[in-house]
DRENNUDREN-10240 format. One record per residue (C-alpha): x negated, y, z; residue in one letter. Coordinates in steps of 0.05 Angstrom, whole numbers, plus 32768, in hexadecimal, padded with zeros to 4 digits. Each point is the difference from the previous one (the first is absolute). Last residue first. Layout:
X | Y | Z | A
...
//
This chain:
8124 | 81FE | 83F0 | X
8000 | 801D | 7FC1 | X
803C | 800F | 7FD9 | X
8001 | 7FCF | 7FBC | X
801C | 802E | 7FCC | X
7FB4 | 8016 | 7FE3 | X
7FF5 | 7FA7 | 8005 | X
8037 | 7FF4 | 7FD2 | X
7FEE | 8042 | 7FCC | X
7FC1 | 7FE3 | 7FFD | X
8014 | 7FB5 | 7FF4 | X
8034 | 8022 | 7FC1 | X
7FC5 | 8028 | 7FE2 | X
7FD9 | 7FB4 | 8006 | X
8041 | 7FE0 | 7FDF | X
7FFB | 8037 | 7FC5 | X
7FB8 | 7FFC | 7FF3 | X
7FFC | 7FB5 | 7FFF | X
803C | 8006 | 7FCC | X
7FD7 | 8032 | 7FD0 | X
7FC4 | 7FCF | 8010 | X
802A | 7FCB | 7FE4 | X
8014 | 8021 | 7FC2 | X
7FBB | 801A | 7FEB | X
7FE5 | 7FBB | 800F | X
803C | 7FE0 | 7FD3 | X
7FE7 | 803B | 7FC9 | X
7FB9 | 7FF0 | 7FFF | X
8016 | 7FBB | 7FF5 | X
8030 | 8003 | 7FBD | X
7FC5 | 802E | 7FEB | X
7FCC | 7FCD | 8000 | X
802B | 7FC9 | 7FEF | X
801A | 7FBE | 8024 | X
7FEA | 7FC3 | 7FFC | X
802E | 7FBD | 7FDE | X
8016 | 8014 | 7FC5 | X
7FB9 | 8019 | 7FE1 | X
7FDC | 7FCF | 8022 | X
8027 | 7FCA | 7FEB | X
7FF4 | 8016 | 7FB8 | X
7FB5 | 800E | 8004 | X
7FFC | 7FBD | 801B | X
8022 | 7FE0 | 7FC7 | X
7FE2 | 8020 | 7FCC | X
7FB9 | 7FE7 | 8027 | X
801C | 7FBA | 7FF9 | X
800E | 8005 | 7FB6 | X
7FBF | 801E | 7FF1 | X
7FD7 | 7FCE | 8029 | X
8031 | 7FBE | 7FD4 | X
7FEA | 8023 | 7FC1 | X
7FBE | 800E | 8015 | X
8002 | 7FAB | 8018 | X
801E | 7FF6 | 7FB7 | X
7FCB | 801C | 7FD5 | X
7FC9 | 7FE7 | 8029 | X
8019 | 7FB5 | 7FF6 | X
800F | 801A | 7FB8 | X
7FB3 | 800C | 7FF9 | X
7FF0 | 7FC2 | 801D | X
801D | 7FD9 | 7FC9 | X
7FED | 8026 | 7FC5 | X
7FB2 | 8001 | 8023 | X
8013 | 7FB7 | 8001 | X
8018 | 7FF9 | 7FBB | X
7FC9 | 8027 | 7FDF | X
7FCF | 7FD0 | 801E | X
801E | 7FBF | 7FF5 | X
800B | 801D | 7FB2 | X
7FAF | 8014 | 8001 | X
7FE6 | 7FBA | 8012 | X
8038 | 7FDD | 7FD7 | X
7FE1 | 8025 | 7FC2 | X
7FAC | 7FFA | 801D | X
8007 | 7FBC | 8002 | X
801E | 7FEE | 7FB9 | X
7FCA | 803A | 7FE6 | X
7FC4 | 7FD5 | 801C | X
//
């Protein structure tokens, strides 16, 4: 009964062994992959503040070129 219980117990240990490192190594593999998507994301998209101030920027411009359109149609005598 012992002989059978030994190799019973070994097969067992060995394939929780087993598909504990299959676990192990897809988290690894997960972990890797979301590293890398927080690091193209990070290079790639641009920030919060780095935004706010293109918008500030381009409404500054859109103000100028409408005080410009204004001043165009003011000059233009009517008919």
């Amino acid at each position: 009964m012992l002989e059978a219980v030994v190799p019973l117990c070994t097969a067992i240990v060995t394939g929780m062994a087993v598909l504990t490192q299959r676990v192990h190594n897809r988290i690894t593999e997960l972990d890797k992959r979301v590293d890398s998507f927080e690091l193209n994301v990070a290079q790639k998209y641009v920030t919060k503040d780095d935004l706010t101030e293109i918008i500030n920027r381009m409404e500054a411009q859109m103000v100028r070129i409408e005080d410009k359109l204004d001043r165009i149609v003011i000059a233009i005598p009517k008919v």
